[in-house]
KOLKOLVEX-911975 format. One record per residue (C-alpha): residue number from 1; y, z, x; residue in one letter. Coordinates in steps of 0.001 Angstrom, whole numbers. Each point is the difference from the previous one (the first is absolute). Layout:
<pts>
+-----+---------+---------+---------+-----+
!   n !   north !      up !    east ! res !
+-----+---------+---------+---------+-----+
! NUM !       Y !       Z !       X !   A !
...
+-----+---------+---------+---------+-----+
</pts>
This chain:
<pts>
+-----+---------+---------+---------+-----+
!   n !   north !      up !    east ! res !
+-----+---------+---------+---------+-----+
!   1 !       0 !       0 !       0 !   X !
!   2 !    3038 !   -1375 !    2005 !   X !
!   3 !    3692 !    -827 !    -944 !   X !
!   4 !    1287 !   -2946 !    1378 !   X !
!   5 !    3091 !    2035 !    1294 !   X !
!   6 !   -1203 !     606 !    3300 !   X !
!   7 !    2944 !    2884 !    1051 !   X !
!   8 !     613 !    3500 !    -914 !   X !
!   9 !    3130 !    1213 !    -868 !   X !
!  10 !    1363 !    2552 !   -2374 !   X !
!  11 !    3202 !    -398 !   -2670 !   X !
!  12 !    2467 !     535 !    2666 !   X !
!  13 !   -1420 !   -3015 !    2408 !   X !
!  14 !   -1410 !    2966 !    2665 !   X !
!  15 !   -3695 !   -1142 !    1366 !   X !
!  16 !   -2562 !    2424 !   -1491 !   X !
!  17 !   -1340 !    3170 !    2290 !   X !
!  18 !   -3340 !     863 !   -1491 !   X !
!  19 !     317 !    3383 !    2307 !   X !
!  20 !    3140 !    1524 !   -1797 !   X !
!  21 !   -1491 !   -1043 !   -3355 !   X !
!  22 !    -818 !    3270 !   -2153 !   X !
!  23 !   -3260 !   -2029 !   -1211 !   X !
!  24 !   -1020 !    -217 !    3239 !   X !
!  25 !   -3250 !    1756 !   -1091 !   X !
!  26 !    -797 !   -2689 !   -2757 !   X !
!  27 !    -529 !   -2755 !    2674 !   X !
!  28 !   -3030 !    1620 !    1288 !   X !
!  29 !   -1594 !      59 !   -3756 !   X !
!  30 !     977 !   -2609 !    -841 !   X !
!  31 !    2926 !     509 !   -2018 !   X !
!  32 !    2750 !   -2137 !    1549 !   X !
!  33 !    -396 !   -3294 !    2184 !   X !
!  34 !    3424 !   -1274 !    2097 !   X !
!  35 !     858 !   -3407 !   -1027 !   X !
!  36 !   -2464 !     728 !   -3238 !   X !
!  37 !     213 !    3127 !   -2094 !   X !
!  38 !    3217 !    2057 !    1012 !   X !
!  39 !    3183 !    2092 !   -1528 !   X !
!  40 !    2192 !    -522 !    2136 !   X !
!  41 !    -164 !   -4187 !     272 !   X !
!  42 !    2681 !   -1479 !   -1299 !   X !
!  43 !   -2280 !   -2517 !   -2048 !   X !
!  44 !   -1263 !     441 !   -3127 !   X !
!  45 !   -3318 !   -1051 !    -222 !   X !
!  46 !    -683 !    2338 !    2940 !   X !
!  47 !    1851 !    3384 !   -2013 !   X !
!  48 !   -2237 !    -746 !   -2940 !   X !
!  49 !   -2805 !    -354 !    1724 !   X !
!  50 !     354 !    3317 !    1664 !   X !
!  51 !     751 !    1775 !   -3314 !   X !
!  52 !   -2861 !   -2196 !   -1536 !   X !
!  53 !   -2256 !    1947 !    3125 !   X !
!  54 !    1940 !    3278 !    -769 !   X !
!  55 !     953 !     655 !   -3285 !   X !
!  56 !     386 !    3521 !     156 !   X !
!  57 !    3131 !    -500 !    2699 !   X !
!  58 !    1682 !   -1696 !   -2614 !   X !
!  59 !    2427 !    3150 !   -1114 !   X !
!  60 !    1555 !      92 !    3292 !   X !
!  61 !    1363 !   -3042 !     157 !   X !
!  62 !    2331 !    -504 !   -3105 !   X !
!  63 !    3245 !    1154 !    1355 !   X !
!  64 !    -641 !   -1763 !    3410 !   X !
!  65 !    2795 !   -2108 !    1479 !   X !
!  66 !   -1512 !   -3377 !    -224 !   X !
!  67 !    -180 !   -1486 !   -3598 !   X !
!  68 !   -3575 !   -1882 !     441 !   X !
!  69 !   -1442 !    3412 !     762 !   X !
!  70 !    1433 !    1791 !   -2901 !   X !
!  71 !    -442 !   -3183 !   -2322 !   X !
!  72 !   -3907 !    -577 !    1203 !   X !
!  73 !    -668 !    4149 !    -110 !   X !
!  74 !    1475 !      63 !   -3572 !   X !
!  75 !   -3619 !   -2268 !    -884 !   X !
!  76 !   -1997 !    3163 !    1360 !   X !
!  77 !    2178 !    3072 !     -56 !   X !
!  78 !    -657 !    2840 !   -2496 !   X !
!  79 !    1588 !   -1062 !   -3307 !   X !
!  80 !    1694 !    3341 !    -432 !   X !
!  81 !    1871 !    -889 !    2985 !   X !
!  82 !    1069 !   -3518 !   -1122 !   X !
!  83 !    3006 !     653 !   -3024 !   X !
!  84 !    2349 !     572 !    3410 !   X !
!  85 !    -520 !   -3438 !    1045 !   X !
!  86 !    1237 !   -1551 !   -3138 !   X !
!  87 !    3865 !    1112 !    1442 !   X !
!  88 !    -932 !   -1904 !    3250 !   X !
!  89 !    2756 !   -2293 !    1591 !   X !
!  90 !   -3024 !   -2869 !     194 !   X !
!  91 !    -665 !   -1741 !   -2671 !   X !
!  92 !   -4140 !    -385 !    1319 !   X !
!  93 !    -359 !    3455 !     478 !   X !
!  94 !    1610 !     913 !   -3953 !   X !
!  95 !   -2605 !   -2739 !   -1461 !   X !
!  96 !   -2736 !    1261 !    2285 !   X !
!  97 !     266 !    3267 !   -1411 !   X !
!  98 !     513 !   -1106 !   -3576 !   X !
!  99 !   -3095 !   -2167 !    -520 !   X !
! 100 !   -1584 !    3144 !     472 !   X !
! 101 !    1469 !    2363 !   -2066 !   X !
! 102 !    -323 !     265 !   -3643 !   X !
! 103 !    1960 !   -2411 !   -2249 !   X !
! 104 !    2784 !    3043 !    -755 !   X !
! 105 !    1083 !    -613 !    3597 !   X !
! 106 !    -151 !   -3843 !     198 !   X !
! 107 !    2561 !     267 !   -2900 !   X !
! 108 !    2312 !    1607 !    2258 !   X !
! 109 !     -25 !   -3296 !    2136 !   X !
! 110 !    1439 !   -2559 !   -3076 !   X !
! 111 !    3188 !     631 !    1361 !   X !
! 112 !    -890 !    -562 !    3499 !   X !
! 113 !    3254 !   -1672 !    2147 !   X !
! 114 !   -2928 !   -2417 !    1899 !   X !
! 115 !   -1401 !   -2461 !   -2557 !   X !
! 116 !   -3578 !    -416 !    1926 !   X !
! 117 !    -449 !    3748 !   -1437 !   X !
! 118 !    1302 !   -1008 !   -3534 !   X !
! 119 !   -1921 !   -2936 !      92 !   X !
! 120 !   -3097 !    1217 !     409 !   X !
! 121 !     719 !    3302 !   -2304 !   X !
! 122 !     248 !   -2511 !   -2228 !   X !
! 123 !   -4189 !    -765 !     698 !   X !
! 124 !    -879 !    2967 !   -1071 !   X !
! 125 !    1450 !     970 !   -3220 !   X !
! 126 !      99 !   -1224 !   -3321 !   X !
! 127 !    1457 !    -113 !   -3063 !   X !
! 128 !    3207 !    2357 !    -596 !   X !
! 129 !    -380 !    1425 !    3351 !   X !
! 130 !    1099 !   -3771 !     849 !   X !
! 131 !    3506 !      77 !   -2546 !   X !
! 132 !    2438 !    1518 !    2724 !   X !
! 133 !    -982 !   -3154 !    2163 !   X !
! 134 !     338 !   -2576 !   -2112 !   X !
! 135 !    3753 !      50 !     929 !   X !
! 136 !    -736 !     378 !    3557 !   X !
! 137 !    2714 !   -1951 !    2664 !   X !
! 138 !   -2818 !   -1614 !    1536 !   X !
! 139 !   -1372 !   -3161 !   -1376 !   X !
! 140 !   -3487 !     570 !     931 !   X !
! 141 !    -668 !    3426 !    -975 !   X !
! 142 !    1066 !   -1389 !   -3722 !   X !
! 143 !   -2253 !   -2745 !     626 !   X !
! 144 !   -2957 !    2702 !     667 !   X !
! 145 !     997 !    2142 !   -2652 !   X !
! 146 !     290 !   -3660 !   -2357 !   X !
! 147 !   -3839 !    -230 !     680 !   X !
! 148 !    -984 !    3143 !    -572 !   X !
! 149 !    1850 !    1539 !   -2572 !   X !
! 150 !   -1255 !      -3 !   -4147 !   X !
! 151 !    1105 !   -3015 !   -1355 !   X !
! 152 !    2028 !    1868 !   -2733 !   X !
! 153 !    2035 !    1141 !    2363 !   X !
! 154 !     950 !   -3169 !    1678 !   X !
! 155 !    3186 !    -628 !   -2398 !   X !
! 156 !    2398 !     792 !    2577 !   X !
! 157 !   -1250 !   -1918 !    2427 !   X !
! 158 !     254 !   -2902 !   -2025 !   X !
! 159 !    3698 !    -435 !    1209 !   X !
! 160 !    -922 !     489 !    3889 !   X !
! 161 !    2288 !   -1467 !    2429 !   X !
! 162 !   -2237 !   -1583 !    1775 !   X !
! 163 !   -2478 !   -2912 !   -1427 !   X !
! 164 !   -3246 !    1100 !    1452 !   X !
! 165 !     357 !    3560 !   -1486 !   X !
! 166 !     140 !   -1712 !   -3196 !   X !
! 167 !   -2459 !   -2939 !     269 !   X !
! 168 !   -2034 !    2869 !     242 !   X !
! 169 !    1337 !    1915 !   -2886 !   X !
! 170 !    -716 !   -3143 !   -1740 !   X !
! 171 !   -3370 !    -107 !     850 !   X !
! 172 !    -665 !    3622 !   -1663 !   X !
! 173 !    1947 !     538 !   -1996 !   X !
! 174 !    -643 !     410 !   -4086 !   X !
! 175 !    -929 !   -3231 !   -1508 !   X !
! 176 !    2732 !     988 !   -2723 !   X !
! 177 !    2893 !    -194 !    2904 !   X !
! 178 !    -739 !   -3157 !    1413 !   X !
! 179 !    2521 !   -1460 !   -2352 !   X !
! 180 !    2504 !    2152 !    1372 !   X !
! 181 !    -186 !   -1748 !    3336 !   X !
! 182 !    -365 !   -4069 !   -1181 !   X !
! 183 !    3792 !    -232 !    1559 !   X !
! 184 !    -348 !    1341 !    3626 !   X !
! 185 !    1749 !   -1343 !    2454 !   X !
! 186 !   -2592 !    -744 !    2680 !   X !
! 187 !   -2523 !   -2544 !   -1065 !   X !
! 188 !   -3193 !    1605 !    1830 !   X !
! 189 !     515 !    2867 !   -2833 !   X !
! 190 !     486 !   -2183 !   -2745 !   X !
! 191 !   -3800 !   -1808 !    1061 !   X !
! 192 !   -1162 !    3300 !      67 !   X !
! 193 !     917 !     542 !   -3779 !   X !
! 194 !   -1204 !   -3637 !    -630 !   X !
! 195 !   -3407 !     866 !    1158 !   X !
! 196 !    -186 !    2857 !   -2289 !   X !
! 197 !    1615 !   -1387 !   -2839 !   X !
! 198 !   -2586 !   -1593 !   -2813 !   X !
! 199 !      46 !   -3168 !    -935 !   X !
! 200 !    1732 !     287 !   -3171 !   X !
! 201 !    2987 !    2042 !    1915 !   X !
! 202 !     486 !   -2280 !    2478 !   X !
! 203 !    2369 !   -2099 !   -1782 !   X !
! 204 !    3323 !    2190 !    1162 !   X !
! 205 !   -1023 !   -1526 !    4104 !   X !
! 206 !     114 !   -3376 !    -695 !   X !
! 207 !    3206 !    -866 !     926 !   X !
! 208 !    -330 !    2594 !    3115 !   X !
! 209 !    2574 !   -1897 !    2832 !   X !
! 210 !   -3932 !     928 !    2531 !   X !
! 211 !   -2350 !   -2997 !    -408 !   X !
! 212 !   -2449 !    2369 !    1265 !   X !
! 213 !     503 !    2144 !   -3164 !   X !
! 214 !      53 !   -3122 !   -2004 !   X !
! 215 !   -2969 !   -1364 !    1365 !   X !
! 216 !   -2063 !    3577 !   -1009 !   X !
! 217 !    1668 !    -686 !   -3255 !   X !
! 218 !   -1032 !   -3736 !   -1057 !   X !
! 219 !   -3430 !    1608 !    1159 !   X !
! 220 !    -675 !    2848 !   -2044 !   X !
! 221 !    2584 !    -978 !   -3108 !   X !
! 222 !   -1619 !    -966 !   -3403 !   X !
! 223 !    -644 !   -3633 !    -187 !   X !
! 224 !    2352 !    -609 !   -2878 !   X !
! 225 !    3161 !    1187 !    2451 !   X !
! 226 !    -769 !   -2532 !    2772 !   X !
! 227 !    1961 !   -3064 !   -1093 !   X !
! 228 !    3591 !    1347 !    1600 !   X !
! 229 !   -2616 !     765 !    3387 !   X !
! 230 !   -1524 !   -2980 !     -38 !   X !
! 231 !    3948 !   -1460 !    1009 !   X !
! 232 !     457 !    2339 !    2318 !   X !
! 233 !    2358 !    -685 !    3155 !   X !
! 234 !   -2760 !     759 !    2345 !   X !
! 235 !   -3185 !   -2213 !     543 !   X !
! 236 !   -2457 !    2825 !     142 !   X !
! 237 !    1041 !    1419 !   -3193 !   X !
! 238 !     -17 !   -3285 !   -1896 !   X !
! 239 !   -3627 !    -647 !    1399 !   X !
! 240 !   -1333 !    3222 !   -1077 !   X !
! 241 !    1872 !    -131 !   -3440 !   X !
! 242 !   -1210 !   -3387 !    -923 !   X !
! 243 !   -3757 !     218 !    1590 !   X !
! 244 !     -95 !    2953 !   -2551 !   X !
! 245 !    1500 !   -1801 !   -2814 !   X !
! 246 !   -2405 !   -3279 !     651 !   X !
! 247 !   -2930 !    2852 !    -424 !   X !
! 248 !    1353 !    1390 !   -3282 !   X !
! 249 !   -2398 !    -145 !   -2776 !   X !
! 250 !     643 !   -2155 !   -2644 !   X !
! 251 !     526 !    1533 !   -3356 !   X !
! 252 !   -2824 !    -704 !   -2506 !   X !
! 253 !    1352 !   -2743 !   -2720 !   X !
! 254 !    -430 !    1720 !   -3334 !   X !
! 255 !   -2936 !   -2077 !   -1947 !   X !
! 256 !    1216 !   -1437 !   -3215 !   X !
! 257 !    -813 !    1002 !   -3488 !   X !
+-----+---------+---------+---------+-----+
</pts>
């Protein structure tokens, strides 16, 4: 088990001195490895892998200088200790801690000023718990919270500033509202609400200024509303409105008396 770093160093760029290390006694065991499993690296993969080997040092290492060590201890540290870490000045270490800690904590972190931490708050809760971000600053925690959030609850997202919040807002949302967004602004969510529409609803798109959206139209709309379609400015709509009105079944002549 190597890392492809092939130095030792720790945080502050010093070269690593296994003999002033107060593990010292692990390396004999078995517990640490230079280059592989060690506290004091400045890399990662190495940190967790010596907390991985020793869980049980975990506790002494969430107020240490270095943010990797306090972030990568917060996976193994005694969760009685880990509430104090959701104040930390690094964002990793506050989300580290969190994921952990029962949902009355993560709650805490909605408000979070770094939107990684909001964002993925967002991942874990549901429903209500998700209202205070739905008018989050950052466009892609709203996004998360669009896709995870009840659909009832979507109605003020249906205004979003930004178009992929409510593309998908329109792709959840009640099939009672989708009227309520026919006149967006941004084509990609108006062929979201074409897709959903029925047929016999679809009647309000065809004049959309998209072809794309008039395309889904002319071929989902009832067969009777093609005839405007089948003119349509754009080639691909006119081929799919009139290949569907050359297939339209013939109404049966009434027999004579």
């Amino acid at each position: 088990m190597t890392d492809d770093i092939d130095e030792a160093r720790d945080w502050l760029g010093n070269e690593i001195d296994c003999g002033t290390c107060t593990h010292l006694g692990l390396r004999a065991t078995g517990g640490c490895c230079l280059m592989q499993a060690c506290v004091n690296d400045r890399y990662a993969r190495r940190i967790d892998r010596f907390f991985n080997w020793n869980p049980a040092l975990a506790d002494a290492y969430i107020t240490h200088p270095h943010f990797e060590v306090r972030a990568i201890a917060a996976r193994y540290a005694n969760l009685f200790l880990l509430p104090m870490l959701l104040d930390d000045a690094e964002e990793t270490v506050r989300w580290n801690a969190a994921r952990r800690l029962p949902k009355r904590f993560v709650l805490r972190l909605r408000s979070d000023p770094h939107r990684d931490v909001r964002m993925r708050v967002a991942t874990l809760l549901e429903g209500e718990e998700l209202a205070p971000m739905m008018s989050d600053q950052d466009y892609y925690v709203r996004l998360v919270v669009a896709s995870r959030i009840a659909p009832a609850l979507l109605g003020r997202l249906m205004n979003d500033d930004e178009p992929e919040v409510r593309r998908v807002v329109a792709l959840r949302i009640p099939y009672d509202w989708l009227l309520g967004m026919i006149n967006d602004h941004d084509s990609s969510v108006r062929l979201e609400i074409a897709r959903r529409l029925s047929p016999d609803s679809l009647s309000v798109l065809r004049r959309d200024p998209d072809w794309r959206v008039r395309y889904e139209v002319a071929s989902r709309i009832t067969t009777d509303e093609l005839a405007e379609l089948a003119e349509d400015e754009d080639s691909m709509v006119q081929e799919v409105a009139r290949a569907r009105v050359a297939i339209r079944p013939e109404r049966p002549r009434e027999s004579g008396t």
